[in-house]
C-alpha positions in Angstrom: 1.3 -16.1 28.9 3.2 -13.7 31.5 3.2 -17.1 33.9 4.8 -19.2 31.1 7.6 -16.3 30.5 8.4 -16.0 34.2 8.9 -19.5 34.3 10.7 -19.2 31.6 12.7 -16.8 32.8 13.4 -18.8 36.0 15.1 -21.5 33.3 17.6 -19.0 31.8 15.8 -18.2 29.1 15.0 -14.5 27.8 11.8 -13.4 25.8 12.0 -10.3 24.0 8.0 -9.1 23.1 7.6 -7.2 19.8 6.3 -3.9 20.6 3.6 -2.6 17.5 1.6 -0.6 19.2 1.9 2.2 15.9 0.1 -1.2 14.3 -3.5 -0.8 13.9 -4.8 -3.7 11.5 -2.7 -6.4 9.6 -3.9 -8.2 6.6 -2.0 -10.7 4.9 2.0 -9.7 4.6 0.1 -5.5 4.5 0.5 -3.7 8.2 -1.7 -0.3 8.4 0.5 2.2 11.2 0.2 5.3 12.9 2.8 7.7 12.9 5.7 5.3 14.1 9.0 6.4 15.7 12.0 4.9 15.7 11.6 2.0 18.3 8.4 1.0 16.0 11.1 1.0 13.1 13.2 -1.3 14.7 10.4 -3.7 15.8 9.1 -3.6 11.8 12.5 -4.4 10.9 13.2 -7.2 13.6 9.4 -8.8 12.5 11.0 -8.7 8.7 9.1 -6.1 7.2 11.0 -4.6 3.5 9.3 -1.8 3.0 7.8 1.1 4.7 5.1 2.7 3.0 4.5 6.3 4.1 0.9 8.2 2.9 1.8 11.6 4.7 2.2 14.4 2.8 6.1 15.9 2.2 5.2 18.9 4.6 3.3 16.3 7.2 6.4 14.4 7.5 9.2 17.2 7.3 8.1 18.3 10.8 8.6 14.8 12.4 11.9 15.1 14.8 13.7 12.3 12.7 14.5 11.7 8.9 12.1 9.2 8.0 13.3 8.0 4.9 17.1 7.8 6.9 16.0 5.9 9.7 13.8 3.5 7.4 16.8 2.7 4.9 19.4 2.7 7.8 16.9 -0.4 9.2 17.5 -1.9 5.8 14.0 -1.5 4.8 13.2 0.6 1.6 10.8 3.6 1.9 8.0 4.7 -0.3 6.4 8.1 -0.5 2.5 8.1 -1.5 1.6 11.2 0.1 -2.6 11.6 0.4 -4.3 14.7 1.1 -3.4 18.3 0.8 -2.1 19.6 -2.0 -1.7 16.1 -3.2 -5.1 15.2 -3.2 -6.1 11.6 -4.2 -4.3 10.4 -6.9 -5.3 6.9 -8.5 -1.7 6.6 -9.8 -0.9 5.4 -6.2 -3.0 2.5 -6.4 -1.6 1.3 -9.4 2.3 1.8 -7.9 0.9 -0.3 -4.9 -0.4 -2.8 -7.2 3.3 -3.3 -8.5 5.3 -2.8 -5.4 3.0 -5.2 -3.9 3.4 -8.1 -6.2 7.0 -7.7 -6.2 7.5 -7.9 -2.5 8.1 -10.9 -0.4 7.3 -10.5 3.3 5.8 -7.5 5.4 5.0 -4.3 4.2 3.8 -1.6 6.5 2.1 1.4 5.4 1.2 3.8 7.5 -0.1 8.0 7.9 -0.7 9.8 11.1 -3.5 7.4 11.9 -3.1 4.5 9.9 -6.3 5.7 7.4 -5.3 7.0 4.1 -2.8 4.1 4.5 -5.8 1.9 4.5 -8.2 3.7 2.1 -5.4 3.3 -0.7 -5.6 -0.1 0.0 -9.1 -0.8 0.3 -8.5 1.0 -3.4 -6.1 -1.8 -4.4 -8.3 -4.2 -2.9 -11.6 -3.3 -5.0 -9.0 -2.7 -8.5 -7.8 -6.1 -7.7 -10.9 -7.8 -7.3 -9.8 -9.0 -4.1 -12.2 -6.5 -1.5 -14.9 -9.1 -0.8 -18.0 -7.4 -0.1 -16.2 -4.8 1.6 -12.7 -4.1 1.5 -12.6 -2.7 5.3 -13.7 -5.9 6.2 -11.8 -8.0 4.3 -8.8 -6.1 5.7 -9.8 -5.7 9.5 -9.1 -2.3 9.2 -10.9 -0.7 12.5 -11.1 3.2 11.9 -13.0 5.5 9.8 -14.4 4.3 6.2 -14.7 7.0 3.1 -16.0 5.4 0.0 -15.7 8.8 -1.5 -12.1 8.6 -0.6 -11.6 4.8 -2.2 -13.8 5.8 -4.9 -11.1 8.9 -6.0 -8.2 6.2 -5.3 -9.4 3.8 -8.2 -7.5 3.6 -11.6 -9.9 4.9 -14.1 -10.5 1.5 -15.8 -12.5 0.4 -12.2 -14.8 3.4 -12.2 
């Protein structure tokens, strides 16, 4: 690939690459991030995504140098707060809110936490309420990191206990 962009390059023409490194497993139109910053924010908006999910708690995400929810919206994508852990605990209600959000949205939509996890444990939550989780919804959504089916398991709606 670099070979084909030099020569490119020798022809006049320019190649911008997307940088996602804050992107730690895709599935479908659903991105799982770390902690991005702002040049992550621009690349999510470039690649199309609408909305940025964040699972940090309020307090995780007041200490972040920038105004998350300002930088997202300014981007033109619409921000979502489904804070996980602390005080907030795991709430199933958050699975069902990703259910709708998610059948209402065309394109991209990143979630992300410090790490990318309790993004991807509520959705391993929506995966197994929607029938969709395969034999395992980790698998089924590529997702790398750590697994907690304790964690999933107090993200389900109470109808899929």
């Amino acid at each position: 690939m670099p070979v084909f962009i030099a020569f490119l390059t020798l022809l006049g023409v320019t190649m911008t690459m997307q940088d996602d490194a804050s992107i730690v497993a895709r599935h479908d139109q659903v991105w799982f991030a770390s902690q991005p910053d702002e040049s992550d924010l621009d690349a999510w908006a470039q690649a199309g995504a609408g909305i940025v999910i964040n699972s940090r708690t309020p307090e995780e995400t007041a200490g972040l140098p920038f105004d998350l929810a300002a930088a997202v919206e300014a981007r033109g994508m619409r921000y979502v707060e489904m804070p996980i852990g602390g005080a907030h605990g795991a709430d199933p209600s958050l699975t069902t809110a990703l259910t709708e959000i998610l059948a209402s949205q065309d394109g991209p939509v990143v979630r992300h936490c410090r790490s990318g996890t309790r993004s991807a444990h509520l959705y391993a939550a929506y995966l197994v309420s929607t029938d969709a989780a395969g034999e395992d919804p980790f698998t089924t959504m590529n997702w790398p990191g750590g697994r907690d089916t304790n964690l999933v398991r107090a993200l389900l709606p109470p109808a899929n206990e």
